[in-house]
C-alpha positions as CSV (number, residue, x, y, z in Angstrom):
1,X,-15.7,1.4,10.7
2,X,-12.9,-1.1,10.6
3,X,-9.5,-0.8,12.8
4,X,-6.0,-0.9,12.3
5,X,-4.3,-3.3,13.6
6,X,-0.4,-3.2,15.3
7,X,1.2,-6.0,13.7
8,X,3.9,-6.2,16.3
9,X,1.7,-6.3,19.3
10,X,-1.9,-7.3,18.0
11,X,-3.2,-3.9,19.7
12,X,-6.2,-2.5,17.5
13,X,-6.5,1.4,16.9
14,X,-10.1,2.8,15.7
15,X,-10.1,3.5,12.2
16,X,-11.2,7.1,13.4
17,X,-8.1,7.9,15.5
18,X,-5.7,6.8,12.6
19,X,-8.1,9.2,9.9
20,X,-7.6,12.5,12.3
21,X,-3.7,11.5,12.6
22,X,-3.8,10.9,8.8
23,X,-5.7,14.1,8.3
24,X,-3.0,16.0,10.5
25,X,0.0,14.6,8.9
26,X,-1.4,15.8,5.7
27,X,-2.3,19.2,6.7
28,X,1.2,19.6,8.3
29,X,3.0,18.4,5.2
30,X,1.3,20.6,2.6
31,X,-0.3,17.9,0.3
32,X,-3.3,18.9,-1.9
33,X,-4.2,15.9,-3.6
34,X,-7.1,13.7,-1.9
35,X,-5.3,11.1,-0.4
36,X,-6.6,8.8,2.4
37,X,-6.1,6.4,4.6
38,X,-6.7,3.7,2.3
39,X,-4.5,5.4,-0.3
40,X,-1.9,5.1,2.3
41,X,-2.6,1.5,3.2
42,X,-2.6,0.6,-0.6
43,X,0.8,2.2,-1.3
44,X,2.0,0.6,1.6
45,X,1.3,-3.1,0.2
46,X,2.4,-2.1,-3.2
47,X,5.8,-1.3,-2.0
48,X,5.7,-4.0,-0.1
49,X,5.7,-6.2,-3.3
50,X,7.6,-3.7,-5.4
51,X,10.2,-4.8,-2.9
52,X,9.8,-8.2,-3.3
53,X,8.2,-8.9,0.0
54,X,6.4,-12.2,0.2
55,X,2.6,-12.5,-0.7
56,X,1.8,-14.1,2.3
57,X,3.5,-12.2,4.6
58,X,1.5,-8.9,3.0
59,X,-1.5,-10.9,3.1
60,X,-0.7,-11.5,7.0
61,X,0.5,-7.7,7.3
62,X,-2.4,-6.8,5.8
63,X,-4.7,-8.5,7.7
64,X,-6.8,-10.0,4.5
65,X,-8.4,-13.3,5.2
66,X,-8.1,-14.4,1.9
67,X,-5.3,-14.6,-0.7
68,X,-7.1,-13.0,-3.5
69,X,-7.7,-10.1,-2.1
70,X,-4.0,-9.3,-1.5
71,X,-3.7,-10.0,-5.4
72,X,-5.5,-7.4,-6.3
73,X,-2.2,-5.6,-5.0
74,X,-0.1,-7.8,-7.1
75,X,-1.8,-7.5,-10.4
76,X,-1.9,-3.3,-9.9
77,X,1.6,-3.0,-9.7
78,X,2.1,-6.1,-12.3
79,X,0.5,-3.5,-14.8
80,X,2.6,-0.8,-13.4
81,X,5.7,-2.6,-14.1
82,X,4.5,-3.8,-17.6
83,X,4.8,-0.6,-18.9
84,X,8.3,0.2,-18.0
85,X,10.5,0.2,-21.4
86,X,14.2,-0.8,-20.6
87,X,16.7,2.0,-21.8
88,X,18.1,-0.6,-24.0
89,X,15.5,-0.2,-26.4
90,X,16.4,3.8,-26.8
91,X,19.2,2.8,-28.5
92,X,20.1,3.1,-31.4
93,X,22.0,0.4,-32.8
């Protein structure tokens, strides 16, 4: 399994540690849906760009080797915001 990584001190946590916490914060907060760690960790780096964080610092938050794996991010939200109509074009004029 892979680890987690504290980007403020370089410490590494075992990907099974942050699953139980994960699993506990879920039970605690009531939510149904199947959710995991990586849904947690995807949300986070789309937020992050929603935001208008830099690419490269997610890439380096992220711990991805490799730009074009942090653009996968990128392009999912991209789509996301495609589809968002302005209120302008509701009206009627």
């Amino acid at each position: 399994m892979s680890t987690f990584t504290k980007f403020w001190t370089g410490e590494r946590y075992p990907a099974g540690s942050i699953q139980k916490i994960f699993e506990k914060a879920k039970r605690k907060s009531g939510i149904q849906r199947r959710v995991t760690t990586h849904s947690l960790r995807h949300s986070f780096a789309s937020h992050l760009i929603e935001n208008g964080v830099d690419i490269k610092i997610i890439q380096e938050l992220m711990g991805h080797h490799c730009i074009k794996t942090t653009e996968i991010y990128f392009h999912v939200v991209m789509k996301k915001l495609e589809n968002i109509k302005s209120p302008i074009d509701n009206l009627d004029i």
